[in-house]
ROSEZA-96759 format. One line per field, with one value per atom (N, C-alpha, C): y, x negated, z; residue number from 1. Coordinates in steps of 0.02 Angstrom, whole numbers, plus 50000, padded with zeros to 5 digits. Layout:
N
north Y|...
east X|...
up Z|...
n NUM|...
END
This chain:
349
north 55497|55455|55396|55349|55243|55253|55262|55245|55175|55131|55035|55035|54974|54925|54950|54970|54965|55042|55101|55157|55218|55262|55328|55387|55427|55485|55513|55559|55602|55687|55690|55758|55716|55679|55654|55651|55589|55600|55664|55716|55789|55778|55779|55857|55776|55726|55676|55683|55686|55710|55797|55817|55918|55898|55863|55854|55842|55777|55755|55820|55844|55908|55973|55978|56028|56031|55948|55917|55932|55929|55933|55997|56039|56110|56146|56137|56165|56215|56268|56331|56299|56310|56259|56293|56326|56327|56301|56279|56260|56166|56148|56076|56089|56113|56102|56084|56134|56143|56072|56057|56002|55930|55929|55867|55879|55924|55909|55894|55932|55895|55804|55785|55717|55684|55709|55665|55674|55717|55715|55658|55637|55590|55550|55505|55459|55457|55500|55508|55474|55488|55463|55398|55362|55311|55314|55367|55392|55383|55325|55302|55329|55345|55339|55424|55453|55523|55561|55494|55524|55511|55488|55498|55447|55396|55344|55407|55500|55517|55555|55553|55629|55563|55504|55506|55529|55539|55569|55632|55670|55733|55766|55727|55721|55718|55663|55677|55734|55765|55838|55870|55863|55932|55933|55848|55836|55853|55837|55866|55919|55980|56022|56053|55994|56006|56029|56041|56068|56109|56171|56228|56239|56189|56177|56246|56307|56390|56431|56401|56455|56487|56531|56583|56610|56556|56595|56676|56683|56748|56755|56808|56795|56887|56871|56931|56927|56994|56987|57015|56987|57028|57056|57040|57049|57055|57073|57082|56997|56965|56882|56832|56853|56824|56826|56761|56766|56753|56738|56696|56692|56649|56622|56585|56613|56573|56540|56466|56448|56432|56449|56451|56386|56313|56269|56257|56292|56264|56208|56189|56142|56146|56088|56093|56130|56096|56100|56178|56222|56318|56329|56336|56356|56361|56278|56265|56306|56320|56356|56428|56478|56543|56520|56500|56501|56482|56453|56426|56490|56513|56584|56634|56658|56694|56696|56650|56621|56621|56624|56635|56689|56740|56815|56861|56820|56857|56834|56782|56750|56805|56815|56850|56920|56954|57021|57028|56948|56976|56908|56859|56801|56757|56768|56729|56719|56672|56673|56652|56658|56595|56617|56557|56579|56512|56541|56493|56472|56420|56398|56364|56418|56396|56376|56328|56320|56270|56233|56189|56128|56112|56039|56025|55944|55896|55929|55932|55985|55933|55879|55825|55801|55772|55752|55814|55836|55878|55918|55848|55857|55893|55895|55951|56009|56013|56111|56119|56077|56069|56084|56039|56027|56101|56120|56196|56233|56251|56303|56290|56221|56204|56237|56204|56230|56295|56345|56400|56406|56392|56404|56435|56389|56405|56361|56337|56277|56274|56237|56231|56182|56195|56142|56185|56124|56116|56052|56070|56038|56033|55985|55975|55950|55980|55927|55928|55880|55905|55858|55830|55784|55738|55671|55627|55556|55546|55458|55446|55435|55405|55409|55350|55353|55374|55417|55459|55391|55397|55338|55320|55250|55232|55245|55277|55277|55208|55225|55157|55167|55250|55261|55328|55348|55392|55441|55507|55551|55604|55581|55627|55626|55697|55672|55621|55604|55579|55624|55679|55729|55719|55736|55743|55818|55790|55835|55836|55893|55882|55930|55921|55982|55949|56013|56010|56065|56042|56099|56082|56135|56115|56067|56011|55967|55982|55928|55943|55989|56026|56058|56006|56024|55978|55920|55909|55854|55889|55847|55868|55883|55907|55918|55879|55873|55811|55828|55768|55796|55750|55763|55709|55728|55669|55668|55633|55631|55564|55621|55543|55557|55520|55594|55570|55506|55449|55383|55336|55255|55197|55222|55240|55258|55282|55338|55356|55314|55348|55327|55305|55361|55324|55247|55240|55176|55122|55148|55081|55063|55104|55086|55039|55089|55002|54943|54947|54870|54826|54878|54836|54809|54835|54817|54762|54768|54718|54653|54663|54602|54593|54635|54649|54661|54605|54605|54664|54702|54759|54706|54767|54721|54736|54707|54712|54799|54837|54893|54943|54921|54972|55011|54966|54971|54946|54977|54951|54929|54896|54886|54946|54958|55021|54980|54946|54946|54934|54942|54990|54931|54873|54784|54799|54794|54781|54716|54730|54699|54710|54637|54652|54628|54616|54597|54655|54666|54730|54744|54688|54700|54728|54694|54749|54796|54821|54870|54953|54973|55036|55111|55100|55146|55143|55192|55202|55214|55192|55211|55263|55302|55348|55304|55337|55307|55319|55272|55296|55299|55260|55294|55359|55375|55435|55485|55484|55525|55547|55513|55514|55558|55508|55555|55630|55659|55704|55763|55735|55776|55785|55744|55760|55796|55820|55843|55955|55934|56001|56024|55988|56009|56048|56017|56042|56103|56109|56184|56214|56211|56271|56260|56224|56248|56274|56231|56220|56291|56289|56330|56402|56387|56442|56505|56475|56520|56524|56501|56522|56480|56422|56368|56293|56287|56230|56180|56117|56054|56003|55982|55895|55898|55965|55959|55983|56014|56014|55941|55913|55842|55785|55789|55729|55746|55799|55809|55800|55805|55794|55854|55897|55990|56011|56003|56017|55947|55917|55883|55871|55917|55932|55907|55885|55884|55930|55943|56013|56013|56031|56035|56113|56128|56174|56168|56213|56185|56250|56264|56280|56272|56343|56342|56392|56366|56410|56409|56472|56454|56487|56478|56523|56540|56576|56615|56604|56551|56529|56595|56619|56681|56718|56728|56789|56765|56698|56688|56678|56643|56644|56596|56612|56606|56523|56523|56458|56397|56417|56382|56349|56395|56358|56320|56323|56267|56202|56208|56157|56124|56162|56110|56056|56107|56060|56016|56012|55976|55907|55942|55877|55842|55870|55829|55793|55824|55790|55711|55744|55667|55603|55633|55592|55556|55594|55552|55504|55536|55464|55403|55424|55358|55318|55362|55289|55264|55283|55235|55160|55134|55042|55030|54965|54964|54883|54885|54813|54755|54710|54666|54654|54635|54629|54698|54772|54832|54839|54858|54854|54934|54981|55056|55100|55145|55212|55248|55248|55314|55372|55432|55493|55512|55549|55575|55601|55570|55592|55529|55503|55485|55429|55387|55338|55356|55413|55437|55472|55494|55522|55479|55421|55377|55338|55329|55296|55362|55435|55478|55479|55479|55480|55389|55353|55310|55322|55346|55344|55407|55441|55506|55489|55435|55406|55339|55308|55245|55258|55318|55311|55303|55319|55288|55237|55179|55126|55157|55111|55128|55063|55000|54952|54956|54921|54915|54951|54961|54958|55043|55086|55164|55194|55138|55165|55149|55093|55078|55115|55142|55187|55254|55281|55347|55342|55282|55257|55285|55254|55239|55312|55352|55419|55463|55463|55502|55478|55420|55398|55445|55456|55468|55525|55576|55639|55666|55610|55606|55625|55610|55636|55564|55565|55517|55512|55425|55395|55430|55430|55430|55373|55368|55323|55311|55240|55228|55180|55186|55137|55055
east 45848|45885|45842|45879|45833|45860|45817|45849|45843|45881|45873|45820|45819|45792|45847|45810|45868|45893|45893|45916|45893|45925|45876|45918|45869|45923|45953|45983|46037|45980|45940|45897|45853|45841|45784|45803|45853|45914|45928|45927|45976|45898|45833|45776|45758|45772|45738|45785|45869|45908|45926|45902|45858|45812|45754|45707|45700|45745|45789|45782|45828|45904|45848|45788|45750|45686|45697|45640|45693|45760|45811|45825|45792|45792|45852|45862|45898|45884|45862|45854|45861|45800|45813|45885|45910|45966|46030|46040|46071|46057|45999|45989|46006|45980|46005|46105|46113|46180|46210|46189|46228|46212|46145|46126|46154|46165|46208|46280|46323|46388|46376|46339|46338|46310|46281|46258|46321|46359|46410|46459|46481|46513|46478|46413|46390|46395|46374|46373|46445|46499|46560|46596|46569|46562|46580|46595|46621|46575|46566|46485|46510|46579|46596|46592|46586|46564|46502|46449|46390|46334|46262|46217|46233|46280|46281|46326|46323|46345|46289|46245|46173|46130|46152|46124|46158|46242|46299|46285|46282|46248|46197|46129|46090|46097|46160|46182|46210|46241|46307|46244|46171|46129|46097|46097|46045|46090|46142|46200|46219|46194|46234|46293|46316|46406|46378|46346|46323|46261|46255|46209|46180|46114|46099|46079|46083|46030|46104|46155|46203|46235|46241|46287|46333|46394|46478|46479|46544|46565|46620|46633|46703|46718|46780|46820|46896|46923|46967|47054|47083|47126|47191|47186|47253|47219|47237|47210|47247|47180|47195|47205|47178|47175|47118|47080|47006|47022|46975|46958|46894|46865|46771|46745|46738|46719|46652|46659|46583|46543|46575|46506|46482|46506|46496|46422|46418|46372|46378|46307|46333|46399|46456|46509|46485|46459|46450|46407|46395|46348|46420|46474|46542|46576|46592|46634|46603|46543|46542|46543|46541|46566|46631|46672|46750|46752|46725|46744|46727|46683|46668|46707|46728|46772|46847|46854|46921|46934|46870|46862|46874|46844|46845|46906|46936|47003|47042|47047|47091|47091|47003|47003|47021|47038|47068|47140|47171|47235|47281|47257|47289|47287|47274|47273|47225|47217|47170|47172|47170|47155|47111|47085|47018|47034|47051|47057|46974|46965|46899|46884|46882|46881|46818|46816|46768|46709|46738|46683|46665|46618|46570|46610|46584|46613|46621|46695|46661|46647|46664|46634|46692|46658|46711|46783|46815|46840|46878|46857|46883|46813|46756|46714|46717|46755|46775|46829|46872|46932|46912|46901|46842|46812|46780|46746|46789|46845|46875|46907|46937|46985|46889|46860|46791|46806|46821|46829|46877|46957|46995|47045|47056|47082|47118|47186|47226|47203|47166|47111|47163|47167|47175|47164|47135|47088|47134|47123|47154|47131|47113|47064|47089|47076|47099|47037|47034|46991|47018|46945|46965|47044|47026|47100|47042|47079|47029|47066|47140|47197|47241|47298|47369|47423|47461|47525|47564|47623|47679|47709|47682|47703|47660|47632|47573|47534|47497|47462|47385|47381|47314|47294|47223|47200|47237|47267|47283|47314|47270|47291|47225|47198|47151|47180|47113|47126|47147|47154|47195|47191|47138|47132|47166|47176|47197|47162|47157|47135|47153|47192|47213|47175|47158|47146|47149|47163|47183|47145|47125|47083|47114|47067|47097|47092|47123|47123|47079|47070|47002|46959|46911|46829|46847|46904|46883|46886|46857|46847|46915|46919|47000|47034|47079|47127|47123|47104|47072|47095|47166|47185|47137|47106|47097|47097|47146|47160|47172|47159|47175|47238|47255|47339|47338|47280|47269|47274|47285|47261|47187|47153|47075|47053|47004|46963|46906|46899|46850|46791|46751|46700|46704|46762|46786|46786|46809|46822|46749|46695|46629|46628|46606|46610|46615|46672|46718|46697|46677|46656|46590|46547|46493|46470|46539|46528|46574|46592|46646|46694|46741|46801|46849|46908|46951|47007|47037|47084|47155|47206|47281|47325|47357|47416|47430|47446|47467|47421|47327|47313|47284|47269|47244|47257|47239|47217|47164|47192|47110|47108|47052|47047|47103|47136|47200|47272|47281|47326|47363|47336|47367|47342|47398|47382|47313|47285|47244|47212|47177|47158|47068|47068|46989|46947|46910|46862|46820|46814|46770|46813|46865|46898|46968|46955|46989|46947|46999|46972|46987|47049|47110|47129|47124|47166|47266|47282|47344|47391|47421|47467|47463|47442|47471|47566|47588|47655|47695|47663|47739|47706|47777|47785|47788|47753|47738|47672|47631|47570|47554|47572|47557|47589|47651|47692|47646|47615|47574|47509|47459|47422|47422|47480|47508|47513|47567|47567|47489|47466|47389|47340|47340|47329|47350|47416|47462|47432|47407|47405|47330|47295|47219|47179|47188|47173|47198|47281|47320|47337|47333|47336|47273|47202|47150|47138|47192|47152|47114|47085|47035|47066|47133|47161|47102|47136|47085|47102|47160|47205|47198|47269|47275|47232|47169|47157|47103|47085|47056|47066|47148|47184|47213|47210|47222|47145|47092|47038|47003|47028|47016|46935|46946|46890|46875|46822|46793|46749|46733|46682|46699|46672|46665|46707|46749|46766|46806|46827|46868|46899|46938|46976|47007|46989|46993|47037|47106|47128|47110|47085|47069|47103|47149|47171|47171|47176|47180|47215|47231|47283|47235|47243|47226|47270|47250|47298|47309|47257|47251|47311|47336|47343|47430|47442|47514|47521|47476|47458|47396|47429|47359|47313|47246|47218|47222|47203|47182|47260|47336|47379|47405|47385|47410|47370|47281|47259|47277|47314|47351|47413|47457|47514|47460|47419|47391|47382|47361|47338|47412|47460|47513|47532|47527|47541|47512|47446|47409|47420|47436|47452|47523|47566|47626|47625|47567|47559|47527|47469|47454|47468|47522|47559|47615|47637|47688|47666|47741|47730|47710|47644|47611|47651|47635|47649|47624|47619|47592|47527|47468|47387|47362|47414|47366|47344|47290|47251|47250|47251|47259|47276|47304|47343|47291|47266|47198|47225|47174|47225|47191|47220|47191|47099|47055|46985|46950|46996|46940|46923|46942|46877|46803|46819|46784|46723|46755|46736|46676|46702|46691|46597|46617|46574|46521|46527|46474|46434|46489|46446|46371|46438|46367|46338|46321|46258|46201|46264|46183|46165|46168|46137|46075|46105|46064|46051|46041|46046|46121|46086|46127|46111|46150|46114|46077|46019|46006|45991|46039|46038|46098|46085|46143|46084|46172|46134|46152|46185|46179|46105|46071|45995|45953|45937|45921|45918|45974|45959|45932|45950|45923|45844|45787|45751|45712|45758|45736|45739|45798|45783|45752|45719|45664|45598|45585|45548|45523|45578|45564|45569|45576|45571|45486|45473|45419|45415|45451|45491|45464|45435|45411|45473|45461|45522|45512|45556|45558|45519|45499|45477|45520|45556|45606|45563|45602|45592|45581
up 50653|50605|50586|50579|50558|50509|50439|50389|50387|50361|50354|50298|50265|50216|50162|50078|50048|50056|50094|50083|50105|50056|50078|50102|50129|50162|50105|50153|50115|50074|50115|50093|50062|50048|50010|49954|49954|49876|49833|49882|49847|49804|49843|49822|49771|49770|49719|49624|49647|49604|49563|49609|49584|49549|49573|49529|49473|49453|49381|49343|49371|49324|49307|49356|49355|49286|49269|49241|49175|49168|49112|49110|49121|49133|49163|49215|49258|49284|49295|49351|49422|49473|49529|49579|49573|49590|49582|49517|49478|49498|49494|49506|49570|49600|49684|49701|49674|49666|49662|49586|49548|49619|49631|49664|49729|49771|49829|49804|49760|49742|49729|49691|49685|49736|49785|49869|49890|49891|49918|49919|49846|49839|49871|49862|49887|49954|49976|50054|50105|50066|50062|50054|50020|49965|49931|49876|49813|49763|49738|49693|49616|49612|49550|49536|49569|49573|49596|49626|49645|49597|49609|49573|49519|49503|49438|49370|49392|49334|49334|49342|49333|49257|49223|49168|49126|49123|49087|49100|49151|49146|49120|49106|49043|48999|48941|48896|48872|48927|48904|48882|48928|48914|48841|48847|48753|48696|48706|48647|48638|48705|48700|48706|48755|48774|48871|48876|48934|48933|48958|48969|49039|49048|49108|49135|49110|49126|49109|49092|49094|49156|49173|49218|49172|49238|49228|49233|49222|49204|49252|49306|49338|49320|49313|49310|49336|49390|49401|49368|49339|49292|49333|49405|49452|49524|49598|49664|49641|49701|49705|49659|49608|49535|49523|49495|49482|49395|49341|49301|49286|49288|49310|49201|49177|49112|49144|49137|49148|49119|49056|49001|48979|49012|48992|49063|49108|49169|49184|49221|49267|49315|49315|49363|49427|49448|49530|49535|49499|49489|49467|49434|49422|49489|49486|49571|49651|49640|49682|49678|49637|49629|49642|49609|49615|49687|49720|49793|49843|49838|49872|49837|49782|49768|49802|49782|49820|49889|49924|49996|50018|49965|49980|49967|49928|49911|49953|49968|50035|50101|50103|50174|50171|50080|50092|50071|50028|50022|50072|50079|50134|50089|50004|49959|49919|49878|49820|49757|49714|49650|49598|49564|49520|49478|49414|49360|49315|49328|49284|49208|49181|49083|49070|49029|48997|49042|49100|49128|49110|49135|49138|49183|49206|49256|49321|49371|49426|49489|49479|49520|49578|49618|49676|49704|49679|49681|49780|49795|49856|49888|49883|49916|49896|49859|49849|49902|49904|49937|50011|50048|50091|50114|50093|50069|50116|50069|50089|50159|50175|50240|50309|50284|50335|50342|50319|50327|50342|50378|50413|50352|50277|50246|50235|50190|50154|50066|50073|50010|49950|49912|49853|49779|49758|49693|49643|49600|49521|49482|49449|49385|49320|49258|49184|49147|49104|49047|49006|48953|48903|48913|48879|48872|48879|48927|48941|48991|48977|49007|48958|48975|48935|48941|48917|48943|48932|49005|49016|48945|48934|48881|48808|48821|48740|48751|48707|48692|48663|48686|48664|48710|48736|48769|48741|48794|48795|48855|48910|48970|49012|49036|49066|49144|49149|49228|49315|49279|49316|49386|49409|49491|49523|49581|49627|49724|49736|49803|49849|49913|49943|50053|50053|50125|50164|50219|50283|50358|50383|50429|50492|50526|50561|50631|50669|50738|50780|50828|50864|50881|50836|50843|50794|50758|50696|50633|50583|50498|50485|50410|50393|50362|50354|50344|50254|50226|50148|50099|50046|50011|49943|49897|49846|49808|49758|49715|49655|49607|49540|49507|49445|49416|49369|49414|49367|49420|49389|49446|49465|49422|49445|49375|49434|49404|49359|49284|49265|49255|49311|49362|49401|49430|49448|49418|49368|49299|49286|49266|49248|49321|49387|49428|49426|49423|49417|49342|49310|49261|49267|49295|49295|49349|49398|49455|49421|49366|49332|49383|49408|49476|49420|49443|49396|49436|49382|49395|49393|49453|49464|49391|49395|49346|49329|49271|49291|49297|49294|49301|49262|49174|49131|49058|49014|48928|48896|48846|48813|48753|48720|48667|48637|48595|48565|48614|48656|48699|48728|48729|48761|48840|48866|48940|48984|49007|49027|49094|49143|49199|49179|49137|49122|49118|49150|49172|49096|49073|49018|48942|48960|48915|48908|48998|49028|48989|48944|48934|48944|48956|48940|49030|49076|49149|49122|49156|49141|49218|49201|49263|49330|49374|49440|49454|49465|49473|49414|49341|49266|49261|49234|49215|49282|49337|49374|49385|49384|49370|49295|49246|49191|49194|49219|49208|49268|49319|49352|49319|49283|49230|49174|49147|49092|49119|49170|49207|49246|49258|49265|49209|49157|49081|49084|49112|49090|49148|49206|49259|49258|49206|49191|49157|49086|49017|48984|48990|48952|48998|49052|49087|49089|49089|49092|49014|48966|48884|48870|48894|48863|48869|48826|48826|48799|48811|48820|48764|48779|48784|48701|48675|48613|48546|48569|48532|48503|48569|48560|48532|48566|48524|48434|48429|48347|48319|48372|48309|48297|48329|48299|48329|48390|48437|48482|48493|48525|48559|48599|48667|48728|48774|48847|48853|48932|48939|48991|49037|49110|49125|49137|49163|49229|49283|49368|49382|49426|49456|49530|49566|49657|49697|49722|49771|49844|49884|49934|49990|50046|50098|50162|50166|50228|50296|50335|50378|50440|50441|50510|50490|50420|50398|50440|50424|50447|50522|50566|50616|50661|50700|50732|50722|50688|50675|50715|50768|50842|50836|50849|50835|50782|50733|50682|50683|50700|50734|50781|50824|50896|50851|50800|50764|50743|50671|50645|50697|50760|50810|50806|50848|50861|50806|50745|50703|50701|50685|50693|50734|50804|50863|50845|50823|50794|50737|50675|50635|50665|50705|50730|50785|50821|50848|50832|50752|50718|50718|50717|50723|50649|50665|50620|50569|50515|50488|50494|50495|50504|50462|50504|50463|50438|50475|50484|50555|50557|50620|50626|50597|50611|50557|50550|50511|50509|50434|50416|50390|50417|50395|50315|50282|50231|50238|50194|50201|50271|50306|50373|50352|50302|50285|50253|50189|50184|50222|50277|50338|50376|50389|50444|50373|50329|50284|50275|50261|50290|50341|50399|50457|50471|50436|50462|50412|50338|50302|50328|50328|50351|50404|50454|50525|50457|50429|50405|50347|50307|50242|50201|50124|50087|50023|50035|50001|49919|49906|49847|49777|49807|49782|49719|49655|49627|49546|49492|49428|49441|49471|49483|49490|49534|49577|49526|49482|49438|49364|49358|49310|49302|49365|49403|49392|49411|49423|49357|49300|49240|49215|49208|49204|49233|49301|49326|49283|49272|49238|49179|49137|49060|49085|49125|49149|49168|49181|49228|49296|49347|49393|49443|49498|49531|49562|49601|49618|49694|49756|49819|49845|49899|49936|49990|49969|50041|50074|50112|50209|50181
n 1|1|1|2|2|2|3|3|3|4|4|4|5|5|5|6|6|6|7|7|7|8|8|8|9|9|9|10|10|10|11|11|11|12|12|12|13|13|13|14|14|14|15|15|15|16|16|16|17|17|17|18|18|18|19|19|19|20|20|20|21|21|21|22|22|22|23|23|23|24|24|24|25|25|25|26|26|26|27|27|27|28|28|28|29|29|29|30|30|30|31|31|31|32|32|32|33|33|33|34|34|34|35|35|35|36|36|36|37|37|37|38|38|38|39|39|39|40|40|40|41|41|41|42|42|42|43|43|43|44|44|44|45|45|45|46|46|46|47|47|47|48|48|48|49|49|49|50|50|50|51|51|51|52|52|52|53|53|53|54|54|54|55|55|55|56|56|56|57|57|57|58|58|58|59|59|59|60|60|60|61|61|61|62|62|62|63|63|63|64|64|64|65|65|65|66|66|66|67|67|67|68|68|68|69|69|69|70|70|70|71|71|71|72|72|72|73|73|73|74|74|74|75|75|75|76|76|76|77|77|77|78|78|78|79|79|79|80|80|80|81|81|81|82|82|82|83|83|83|84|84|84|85|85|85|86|86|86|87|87|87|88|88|88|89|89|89|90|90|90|91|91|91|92|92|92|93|93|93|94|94|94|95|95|95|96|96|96|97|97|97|98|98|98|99|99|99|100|100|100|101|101|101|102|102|102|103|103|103|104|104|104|105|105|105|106|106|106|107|107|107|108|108|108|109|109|109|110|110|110|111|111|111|112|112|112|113|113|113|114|114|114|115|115|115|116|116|116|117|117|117|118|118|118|119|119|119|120|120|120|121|121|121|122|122|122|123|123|123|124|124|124|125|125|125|126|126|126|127|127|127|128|128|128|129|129|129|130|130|130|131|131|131|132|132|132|133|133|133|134|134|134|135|135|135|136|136|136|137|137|137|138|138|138|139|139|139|140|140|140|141|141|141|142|142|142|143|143|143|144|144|144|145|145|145|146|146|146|147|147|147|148|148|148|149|149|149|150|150|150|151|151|151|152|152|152|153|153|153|154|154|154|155|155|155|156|156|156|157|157|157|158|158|158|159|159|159|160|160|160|161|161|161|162|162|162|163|163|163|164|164|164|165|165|165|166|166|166|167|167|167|168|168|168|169|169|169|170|170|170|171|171|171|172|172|172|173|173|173|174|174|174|175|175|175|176|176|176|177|177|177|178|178|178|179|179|179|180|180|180|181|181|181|182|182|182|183|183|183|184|184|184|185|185|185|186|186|186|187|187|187|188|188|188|189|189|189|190|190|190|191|191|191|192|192|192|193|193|193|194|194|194|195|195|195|196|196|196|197|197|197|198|198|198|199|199|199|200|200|200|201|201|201|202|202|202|203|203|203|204|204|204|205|205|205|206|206|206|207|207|207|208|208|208|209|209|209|210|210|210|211|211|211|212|212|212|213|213|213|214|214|214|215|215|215|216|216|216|217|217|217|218|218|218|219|219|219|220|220|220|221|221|221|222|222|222|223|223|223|224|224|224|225|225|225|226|226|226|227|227|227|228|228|228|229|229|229|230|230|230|231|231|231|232|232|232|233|233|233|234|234|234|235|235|235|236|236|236|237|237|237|238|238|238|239|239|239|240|240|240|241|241|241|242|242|242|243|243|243|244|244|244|245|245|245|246|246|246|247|247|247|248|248|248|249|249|249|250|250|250|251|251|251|252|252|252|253|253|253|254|254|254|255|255|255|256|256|256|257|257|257|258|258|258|259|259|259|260|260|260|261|261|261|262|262|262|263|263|263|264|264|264|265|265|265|266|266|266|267|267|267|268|268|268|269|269|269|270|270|270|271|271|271|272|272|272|273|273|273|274|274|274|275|275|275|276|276|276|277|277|277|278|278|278|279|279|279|280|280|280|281|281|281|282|282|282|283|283|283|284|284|284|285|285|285|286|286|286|287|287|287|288|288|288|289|289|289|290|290|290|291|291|291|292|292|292|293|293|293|294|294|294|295|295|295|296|296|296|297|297|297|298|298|298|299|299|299|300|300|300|301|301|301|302|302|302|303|303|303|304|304|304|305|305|305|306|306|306|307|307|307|308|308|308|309|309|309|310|310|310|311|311|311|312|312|312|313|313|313|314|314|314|315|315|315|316|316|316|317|317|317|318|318|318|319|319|319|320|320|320|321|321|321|322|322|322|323|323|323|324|324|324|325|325|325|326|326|326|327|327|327|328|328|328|329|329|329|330|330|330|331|331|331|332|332|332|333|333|333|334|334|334|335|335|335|336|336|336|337|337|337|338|338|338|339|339|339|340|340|340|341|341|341|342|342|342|343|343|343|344|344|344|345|345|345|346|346|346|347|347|347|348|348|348|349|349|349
END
């Protein structure tokens, strides 16, 4: 591997970002954990989910709205029914019990699910997703927590940004076909971006804290529904098959003022494709499938039909060949918090 000018590998990053979390008292398992979920995003080009949130992850730990040494709790109350309390862990030490749980019940009943109360951030949600399709499963993952979005038509935070991510394994010999979006124009990670690059947002995709429509990044505060009231109405029912479903509702008690913590509630399920038939053959459909989206007639000034996940895809593969950039105010702050850790910097190329 050449790493370039400007960026660092992908294993260097994890054991430089462990180091952080380990120095913030993490259990090195636990940092390990957390810092491969956030290479992940990056690795991707998902910046708004990779290392520019491990100083927000420091905060949860100084306040106390995060328990960097806690171990979840899973208990099963039904065959193929999980519920995982995570105690307020790091996301990414939660998300993975539930992701191997879910694996295991899949492989003894064809099914799975594992409701997650009580979490931290669980991160790019599509590598849990991801996860499970690697294993010859139909993976999807659901996320709610706080309110730092606007339900269709309010005029003030009150829905989380409600991600969703479902994947199924892809063609023989390619990755799996991996949707992950959130029930917003963008994620809030995003918005910090754009703000910081002064990138003006389109019409439609935002508020300011007093609830006036706006494309000015600087005082874009508020994400609003992707889609109206479809977006929000899939954020809302998310709440219900997370929050309210595992007993650790979120939304309302925040927006009345009652309770005000950090806090996420993740729905994971998953299917056992063997169990219906044979893998190898639903990979051959998956293929044809593919082969039929991409030789639909294209529109004019598209040059090719991407499938779910393969940009993502395609922007991995070349970083873990060249690195991943470490320019910008993300790398910079990281910098500054290893610092006050006392946590030496990496030595790039």
């Amino acid at each position: 591997m050449s790493i370039q000018p400007g960026r660092i590998g992908a294993d260097t990053l994890r054991g430089f970002v462990a180091a952080i979390f380990t120095a913030a008292g993490m259990p090195t398992a636990h940092a390990e954990a957390t810092a491969e979920m956030l290479v992940w995003a990056d690795l991707r080009g998902v910046g708004s989910h990779g290392i520019s949130r491990a100083p927000r992850y420091l905060e949860l730990i100084a306040s106390g709205q995060m328990d960097p040494a806690a171990q979840p709790m899973l208990t099963h109350p039904a065959p193929a029914l999980g519920r995982l309390d995570a105690r307020r862990a790091p996301g990414a030490v939660a998300m993975r019990l539930a992701i191997d749980d879910v694996a295991r019940q899949a492989s003894v009943f064809g099914t799975g699910t594992v409701l997650v109360a009580n979490a931290t951030h669980a991160g790019a949600i599509g590598m849990h997703a991801a996860a499970l399709a690697e294993q010859g499963l139909a993976g999807m993952v659901i996320a709610a927590g706080i309110p730092n979005m606007a339900y269709h038509g309010a005029a003030s935070v009150s829905l989380s940004t409600a991600p969703i991510a479902i994947a199924v394994p892809g063609a023989p010999g390619e990755a799996p076909l991996l949707l992950d979006m959130a029930s917003a124009t963008l994620a809030m990670g995003r918005l910090k971006q754009m703000q910081r690059a002064g990138e003006r947002l389109p019409e439609g995709w935002a508020l300011t804290k007093a609830g006036l429509p706006t494309t000015d990044p600087a005082e874009a505060a508020i994400p609003l529904p992707v889609g109206g009231p479809k977006g929000s109405g899939l954020a809302l029912l998310f709440e219900c098959l997370t929050g309210l479903l595992s007993g650790a509702p979120v939304l309302a008690a925040f927006i009345t003022g009652e309770r005000r913590k950090h806090a996420q509630g993740v729905l994971v399920y998953a299917i056992d494709i063997a169990a219906l038939r044979p893998l190898e053959e639903f990979r051959a459909d998956v293929a044809a499938l593919v082969g039929v989206i991409r030789a639909l007639p294209r529109q004019a000034g598209v040059s090719e039909l991407l499938l779910p996940g393969e940009r993502g895809g395609r922007v991995a593969a070349e970083r873990a060949a060249h690195g991943i950039p470490t320019s910008g105010p993300a790398w910079a702050e990281l910098l500054e918090v290893a610092a006050r850790l006392g946590v030496a910097p990496p030595t790039l190329s």
